[in-house]
C-alpha positions in Angstrom: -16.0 -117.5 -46.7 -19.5 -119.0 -44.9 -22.5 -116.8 -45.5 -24.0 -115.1 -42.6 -27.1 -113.6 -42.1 -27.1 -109.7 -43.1 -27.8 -107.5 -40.0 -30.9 -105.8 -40.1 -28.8 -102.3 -39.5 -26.1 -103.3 -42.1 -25.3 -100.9 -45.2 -26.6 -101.6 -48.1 -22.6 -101.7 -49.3 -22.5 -104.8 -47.8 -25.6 -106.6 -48.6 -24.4 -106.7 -52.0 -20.7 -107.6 -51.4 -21.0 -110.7 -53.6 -21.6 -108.5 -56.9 -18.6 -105.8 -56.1 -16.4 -106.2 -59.1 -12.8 -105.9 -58.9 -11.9 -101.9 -59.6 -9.3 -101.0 -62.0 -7.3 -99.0 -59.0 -6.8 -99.8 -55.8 -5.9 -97.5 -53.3 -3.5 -97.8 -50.4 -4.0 -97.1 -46.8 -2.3 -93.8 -47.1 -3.6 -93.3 -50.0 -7.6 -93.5 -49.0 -6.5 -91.6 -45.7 -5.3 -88.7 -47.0 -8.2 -88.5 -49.4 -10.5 -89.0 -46.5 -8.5 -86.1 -44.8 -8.8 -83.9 -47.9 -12.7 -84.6 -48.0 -13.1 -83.7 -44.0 -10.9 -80.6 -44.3 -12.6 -79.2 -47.7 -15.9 -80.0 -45.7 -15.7 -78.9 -42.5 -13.0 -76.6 -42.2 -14.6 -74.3 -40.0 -17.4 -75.1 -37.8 -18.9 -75.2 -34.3 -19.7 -77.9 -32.6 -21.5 -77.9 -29.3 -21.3 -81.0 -26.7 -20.3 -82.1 -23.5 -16.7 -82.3 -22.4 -15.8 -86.1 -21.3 -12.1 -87.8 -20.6 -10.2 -84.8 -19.8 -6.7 -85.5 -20.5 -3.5 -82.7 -20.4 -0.4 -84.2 -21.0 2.6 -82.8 -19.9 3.3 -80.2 -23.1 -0.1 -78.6 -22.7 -2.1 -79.9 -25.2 -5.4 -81.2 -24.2 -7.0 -84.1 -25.5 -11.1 -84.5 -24.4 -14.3 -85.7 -26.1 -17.6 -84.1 -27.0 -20.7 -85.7 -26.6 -24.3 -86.5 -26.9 -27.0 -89.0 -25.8 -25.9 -90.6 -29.2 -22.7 -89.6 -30.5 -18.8 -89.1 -29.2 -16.4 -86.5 -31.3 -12.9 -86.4 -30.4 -11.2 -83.5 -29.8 -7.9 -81.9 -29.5 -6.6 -78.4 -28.3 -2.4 -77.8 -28.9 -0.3 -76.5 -26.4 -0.4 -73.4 -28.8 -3.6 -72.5 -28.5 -4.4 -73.9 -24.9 -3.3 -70.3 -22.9 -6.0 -68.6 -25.1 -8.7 -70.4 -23.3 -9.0 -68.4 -20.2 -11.2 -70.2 -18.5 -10.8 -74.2 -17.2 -12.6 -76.7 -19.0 -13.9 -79.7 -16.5 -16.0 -83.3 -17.3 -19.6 -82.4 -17.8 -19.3 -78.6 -19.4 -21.6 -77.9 -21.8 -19.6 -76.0 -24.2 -19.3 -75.1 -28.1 -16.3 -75.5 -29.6 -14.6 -73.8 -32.7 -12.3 -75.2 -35.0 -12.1 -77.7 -37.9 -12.2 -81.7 -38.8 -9.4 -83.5 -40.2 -7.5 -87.1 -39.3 -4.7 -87.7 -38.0 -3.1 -90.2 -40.5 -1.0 -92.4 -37.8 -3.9 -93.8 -36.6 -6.9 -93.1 -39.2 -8.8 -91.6 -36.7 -11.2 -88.1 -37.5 -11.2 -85.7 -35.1 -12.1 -81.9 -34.2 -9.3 -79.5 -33.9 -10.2 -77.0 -31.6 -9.3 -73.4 -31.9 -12.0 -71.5 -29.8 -14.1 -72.9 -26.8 -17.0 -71.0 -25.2 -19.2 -71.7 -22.0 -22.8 -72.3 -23.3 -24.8 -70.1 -21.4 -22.0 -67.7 -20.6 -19.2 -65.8 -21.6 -15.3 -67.3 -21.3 -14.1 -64.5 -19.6 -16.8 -64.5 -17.1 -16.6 -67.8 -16.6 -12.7 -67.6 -16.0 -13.2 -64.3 -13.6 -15.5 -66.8 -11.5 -13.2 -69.8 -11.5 -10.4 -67.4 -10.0 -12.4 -65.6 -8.0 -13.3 -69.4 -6.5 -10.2 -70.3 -6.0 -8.3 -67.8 -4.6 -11.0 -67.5 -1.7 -10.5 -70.7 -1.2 -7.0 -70.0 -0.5 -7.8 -67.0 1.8 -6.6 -64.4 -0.6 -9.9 -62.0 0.2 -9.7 -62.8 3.8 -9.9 -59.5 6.0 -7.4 -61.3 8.1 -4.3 -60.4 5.9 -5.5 -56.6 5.1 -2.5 -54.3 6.1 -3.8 -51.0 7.3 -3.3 -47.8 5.0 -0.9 -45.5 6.8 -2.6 -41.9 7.8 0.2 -39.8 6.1 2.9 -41.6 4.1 6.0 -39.5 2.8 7.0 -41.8 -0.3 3.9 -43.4 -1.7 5.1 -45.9 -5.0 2.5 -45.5 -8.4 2.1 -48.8 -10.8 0.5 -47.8 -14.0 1.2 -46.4 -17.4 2.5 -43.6 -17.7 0.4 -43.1 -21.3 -2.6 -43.5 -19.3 -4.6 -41.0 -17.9 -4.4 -42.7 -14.5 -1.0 -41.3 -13.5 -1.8 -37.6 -14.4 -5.5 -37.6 -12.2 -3.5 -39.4 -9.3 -0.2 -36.6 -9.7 -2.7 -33.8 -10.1 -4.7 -35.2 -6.9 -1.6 -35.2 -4.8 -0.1 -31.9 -6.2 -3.4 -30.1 -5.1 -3.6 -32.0 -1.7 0.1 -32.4 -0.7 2.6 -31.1 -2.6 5.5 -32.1 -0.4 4.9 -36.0 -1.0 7.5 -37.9 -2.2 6.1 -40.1 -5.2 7.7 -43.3 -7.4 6.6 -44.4 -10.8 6.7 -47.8 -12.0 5.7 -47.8 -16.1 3.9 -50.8 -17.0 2.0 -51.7 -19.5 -1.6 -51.9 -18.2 -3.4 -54.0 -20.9 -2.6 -56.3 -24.1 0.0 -59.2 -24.1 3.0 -59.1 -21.3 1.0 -56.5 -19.1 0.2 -59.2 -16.5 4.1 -59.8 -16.3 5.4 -56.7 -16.1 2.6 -55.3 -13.0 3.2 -58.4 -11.2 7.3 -57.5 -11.9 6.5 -54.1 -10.9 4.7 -54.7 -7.7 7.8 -57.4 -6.8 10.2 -54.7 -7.6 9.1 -52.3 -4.8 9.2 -54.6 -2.6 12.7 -55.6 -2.8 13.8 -51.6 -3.3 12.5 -51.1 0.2 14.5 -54.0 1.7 18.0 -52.2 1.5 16.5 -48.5 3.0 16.2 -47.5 6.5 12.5 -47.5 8.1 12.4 -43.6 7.3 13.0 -43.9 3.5 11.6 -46.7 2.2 7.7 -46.9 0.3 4.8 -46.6 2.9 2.3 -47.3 0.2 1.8 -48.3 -3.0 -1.3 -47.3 -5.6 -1.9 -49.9 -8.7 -3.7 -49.9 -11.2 -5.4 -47.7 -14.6 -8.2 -45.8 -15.6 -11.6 -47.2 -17.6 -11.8 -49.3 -20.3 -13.6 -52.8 -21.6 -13.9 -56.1 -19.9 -10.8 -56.7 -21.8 -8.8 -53.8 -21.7 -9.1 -54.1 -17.7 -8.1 -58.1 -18.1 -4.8 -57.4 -16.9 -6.0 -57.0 -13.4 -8.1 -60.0 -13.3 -4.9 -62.3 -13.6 -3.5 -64.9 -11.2 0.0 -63.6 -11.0 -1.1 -59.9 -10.3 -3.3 -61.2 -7.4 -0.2 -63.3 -5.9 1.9 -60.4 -6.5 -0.1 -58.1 -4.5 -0.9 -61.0 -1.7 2.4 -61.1 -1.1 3.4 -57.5 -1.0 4.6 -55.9 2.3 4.0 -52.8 1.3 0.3 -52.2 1.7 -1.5 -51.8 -1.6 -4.4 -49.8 -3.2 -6.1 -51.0 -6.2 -7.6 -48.2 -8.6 -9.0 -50.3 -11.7 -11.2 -48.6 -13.9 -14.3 -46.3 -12.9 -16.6 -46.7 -10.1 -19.0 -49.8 -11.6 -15.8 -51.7 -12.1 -14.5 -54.4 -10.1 -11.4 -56.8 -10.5 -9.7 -59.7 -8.8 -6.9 -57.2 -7.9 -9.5 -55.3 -5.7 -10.2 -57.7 -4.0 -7.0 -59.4 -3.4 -5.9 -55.5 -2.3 -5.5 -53.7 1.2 -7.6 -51.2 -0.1 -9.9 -50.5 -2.9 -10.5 -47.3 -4.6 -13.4 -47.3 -7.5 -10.7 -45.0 -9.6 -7.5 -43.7 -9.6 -8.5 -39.9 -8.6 -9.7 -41.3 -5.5 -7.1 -43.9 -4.8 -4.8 -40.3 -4.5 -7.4 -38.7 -2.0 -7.6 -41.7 0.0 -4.0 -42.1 0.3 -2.8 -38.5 1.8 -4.9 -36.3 3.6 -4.9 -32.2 2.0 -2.3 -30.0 3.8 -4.9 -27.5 4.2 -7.3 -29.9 6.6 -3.9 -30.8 8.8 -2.7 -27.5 9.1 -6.3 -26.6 10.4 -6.1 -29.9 12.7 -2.6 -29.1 14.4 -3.7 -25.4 15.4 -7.2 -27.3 16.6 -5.0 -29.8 19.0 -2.5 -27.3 19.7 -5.4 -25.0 21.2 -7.3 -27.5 23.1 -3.9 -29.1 24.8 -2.8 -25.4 26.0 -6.3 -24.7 27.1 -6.5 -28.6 29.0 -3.2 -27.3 30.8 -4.5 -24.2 31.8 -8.1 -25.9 32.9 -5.8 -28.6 35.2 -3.6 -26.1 36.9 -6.9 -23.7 37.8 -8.4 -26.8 39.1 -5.6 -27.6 41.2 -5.2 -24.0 42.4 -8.9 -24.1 43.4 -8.7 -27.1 45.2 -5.9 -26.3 47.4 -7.9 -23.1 48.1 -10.4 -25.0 48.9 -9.2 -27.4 51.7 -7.1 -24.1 53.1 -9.8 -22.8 53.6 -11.5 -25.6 55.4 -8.7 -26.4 57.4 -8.4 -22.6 58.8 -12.0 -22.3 59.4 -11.2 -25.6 61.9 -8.5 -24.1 63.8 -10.4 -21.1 64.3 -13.0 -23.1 65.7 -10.8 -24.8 67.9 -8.9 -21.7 69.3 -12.1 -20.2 70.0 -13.5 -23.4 72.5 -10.0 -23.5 74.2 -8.7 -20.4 74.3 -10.1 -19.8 78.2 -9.0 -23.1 79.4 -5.8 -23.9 77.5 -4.0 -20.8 76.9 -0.5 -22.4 77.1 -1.4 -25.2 74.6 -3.1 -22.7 72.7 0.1 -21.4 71.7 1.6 -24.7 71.6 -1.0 -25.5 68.5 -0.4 -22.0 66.7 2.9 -23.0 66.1 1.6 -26.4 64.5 -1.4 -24.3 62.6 -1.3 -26.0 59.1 -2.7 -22.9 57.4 0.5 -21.3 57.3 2.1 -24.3 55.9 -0.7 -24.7 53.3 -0.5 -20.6 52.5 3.2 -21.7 52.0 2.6 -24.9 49.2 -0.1 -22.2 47.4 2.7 -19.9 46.5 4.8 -22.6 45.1 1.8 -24.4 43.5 1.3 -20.7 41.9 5.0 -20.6 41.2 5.1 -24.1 39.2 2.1 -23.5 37.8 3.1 -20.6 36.1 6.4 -22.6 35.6 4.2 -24.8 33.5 2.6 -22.9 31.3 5.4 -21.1 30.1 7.1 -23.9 29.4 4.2 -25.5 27.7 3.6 -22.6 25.5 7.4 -23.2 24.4 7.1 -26.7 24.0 4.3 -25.6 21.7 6.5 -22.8 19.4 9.2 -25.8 19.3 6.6 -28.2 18.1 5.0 -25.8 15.2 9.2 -25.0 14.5 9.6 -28.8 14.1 6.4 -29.5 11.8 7.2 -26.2 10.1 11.2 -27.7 8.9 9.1 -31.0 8.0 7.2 -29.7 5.8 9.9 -27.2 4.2 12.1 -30.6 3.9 9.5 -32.8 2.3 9.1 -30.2 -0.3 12.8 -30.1 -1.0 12.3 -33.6 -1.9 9.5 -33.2 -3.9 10.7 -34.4 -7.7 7.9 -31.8 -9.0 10.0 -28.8 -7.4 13.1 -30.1 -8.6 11.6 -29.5 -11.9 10.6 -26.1 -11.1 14.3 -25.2 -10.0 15.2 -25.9 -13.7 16.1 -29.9 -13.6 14.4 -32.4 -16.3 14.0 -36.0 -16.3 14.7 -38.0 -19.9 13.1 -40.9 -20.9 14.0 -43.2 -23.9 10.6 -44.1 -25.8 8.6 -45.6 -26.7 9.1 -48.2 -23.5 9.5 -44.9 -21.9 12.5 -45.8 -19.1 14.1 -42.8 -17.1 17.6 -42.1 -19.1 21.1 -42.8 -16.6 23.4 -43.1 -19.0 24.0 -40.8 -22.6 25.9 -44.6 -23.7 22.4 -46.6 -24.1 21.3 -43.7 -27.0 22.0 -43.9 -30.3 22.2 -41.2 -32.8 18.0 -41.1 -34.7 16.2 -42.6 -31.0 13.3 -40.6 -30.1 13.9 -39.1 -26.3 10.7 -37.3 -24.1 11.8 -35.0 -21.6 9.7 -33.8 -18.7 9.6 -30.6 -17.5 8.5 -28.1 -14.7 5.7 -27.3 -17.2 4.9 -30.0 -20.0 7.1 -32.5 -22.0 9.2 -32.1 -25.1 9.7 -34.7 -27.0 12.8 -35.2 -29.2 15.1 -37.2 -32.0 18.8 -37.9 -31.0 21.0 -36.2 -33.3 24.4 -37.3 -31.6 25.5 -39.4 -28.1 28.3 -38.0 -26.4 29.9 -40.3 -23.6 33.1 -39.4 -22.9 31.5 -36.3 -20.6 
């Protein structure tokens, strides 16, 4: 081998080269790997490392390959398609981030690199982060636009609910209604409203009205839905912040209010929604109007119509008064220049004298005016009779007063689904049953099918 000059930045190892001695084992490639690996693991098995990401790569499984970086060094890095969904946010070229995890090699190529099981955004939290990427992209794709806002109706009959019914969402949004309207027709959807499959199953949910209201006429289907939960953390509240609740409720045709949380809170799904109410309590008195305040309205209208049809027929019966009376103080005039000179016409005109036809049309303007109100005031009783049945049918509908009349509703738990058929029990199942007045709840002693 010719000597070369040794390289000022050269290890020392090989400076002295010449004097290594032959060692009594020698290792194979494997062999020195794996002891490299077992070195790198025992030493760093788990750190943080923080960088900048470079040479984004996601290959078609999920797992991500990138590089961290510095103004002097380059670690690479991978993230399997395991872990990958954990990340909420997206990671792009140039983040700064810090990265969780631990260093081995991958023994197929000899190379050391860092396997990543956490990523953070330096300077802010992952979930915020995530919110704001969404947030981004959705208005880009005119999901918030004003544009596609479908307009609340004033006083729906069936109005569809999307929320736990373990939460205390559903009970402030039934007791809402039940003091406002009680004849309101209303349909629960149980979800799951945080934790892992909750995204799924609102999304479902949402989807699910929607196609129930395709096969009903115009006068049955759901008018409006309300989705959504009471307070909780950043991450309790997640749920609503995902992409496929958002495109669920873009695409609803039923309009939708979101009620996420309290007040402070705000989510992607509220402002994806037709509406938003700051919580669910409100969502309810937003929805429906109170009984009370249209009761109060109809006798409001109902007096000022009669009283506009009385006003209009005055004011026509003063007006024809009116112009008779011109018109007779004109002939008089007239038969009192003429009378000397024209006798004969005179008479002629008397017979022509529009006064007595005018006296004539007063008595049947009287007549129909009279006409008119009593038939107004009819229309009026047959009106109040109409709303009156309305009202006494909605309330026949109601589900709460068919669980006054003595009826109950079953549902299996814990997933807590409405109960059709005593053939899906089995004997030991825990059932809840709700009442007019509370719930019991109950084990399954024997299923009996055969009716």
């Amino acid at each position: 081998m010719p000597n070369r000059a040794a390289s000022k930045n050269e290890p020392d190892l090989f400076k002295n080269s010449a004097s290594l001695e032959k060692p009594a084992h020698i290792y194979t490639v494997s062999q020195i790997t794996q002891d490299i690996k077992l070195i790198l693991e025992n030493t760093f098995a788990q750190i943080w490392v923080e960088g900048e990401v470079s040479g984004l790569n996601r290959i078609p499984t999920g797992t991500l390959f990138f590089n961290l970086k510095d103004s002097a060094s380059l670690l690479k890095c991978v993230i399997f398609f395991s872990v990958a969904p954990n990340i909420k946010f997206e990671l792009k070229d140039g983040m700064q981030v810090v990265c969780g995890g631990r260093v081995s090699v991958y023994e197929k190529d000899g190379k050391y690199q860092l396997y990543v099981q956490s990523v953070e955004p330096k300077g802010m939290g992952s979930l915020q982060l995530a919110l704001e990427q969404l947030k981004q992209k959705l208005e880009k794709e005119g999901l918030f636009s004003p544009a596609h806002k479908k307009p609340i109706p004033y006083l729906p009959a069936r109005i569809g609910v999307v929320t736990s019914l373990q939460g205390a969402a559903i009970k402030d949004i039934l007791k809402v209604l039940d003091r406002r309207f009680k004849e309101v027709h209303i349909m629960i959807s149980s979800v799951r409203v945080q934790g892992e499959g909750a995204k799924e199953e609102i999304a479902q949910a949402i989807e699910d009205f929607n196609v129930f209201n395709q096969g009903l006429p115009a006068g049955q289907r759901i008018e409006v839905m309300i989705v959504g939960r009471g307070g909780g953390s950043t991450e309790d509240l997640w749920a609503f912040n995902e992409e496929i609740v958002a495109r669920a409720i873009y695409k609803s045709k039923i309009p939708v209010i979101s009620a996420v949380g309290h007040e402070r809170d705000w989510s992607i799904s509220d402002l994806v929604a037709d509406l938003r109410a700051p919580t669910p309590s409100v969502a309810a008195e937003l929805v429906i109007p109170k009984k009370e305040d249209l009761e109060d309205k109809l006798t409001s209208l109902t007096r000022d119509l009669r009283r506009s049809f009385e006003e209009l027929a005055w004011d026509f019966q003063e007006r024809l008064d009116g112009l008779a009376h011109r018109l007779g103080l004109s002939m008089g005039h007239t038969l009192k220049l003429n009378f000397n000179q024209f006798e004969g016409a005179i008479k002629k005109l008397k017979l022509l004298n529009p006064a007595a036809l005018i006296r004539s049309h007063q008595e049947k303007i009287a007549g129909l005016a009279k006409a008119m109100r009593v038939r107004l005031s009819h229309f009026l009783e047959l009106r109040e009779s109409f709303f009156a049945k309305a009202v006494e049918k909605l309330a026949n509908l109601s589900p709460l007063n068919i669980l006054s009349r003595g009826y109950s509703i079953a549902f299996a738990m814990p997933e807590g689904k409405i109960i059709k058929d005593a053939a899906l029990l089995k004997a030991g199942e825990m059932i809840k049953t709700k009442l007019h007045k509370g719930e019991v709840l109950s084990q399954v002693r024997e299923v009996k099918t055969d009716g």
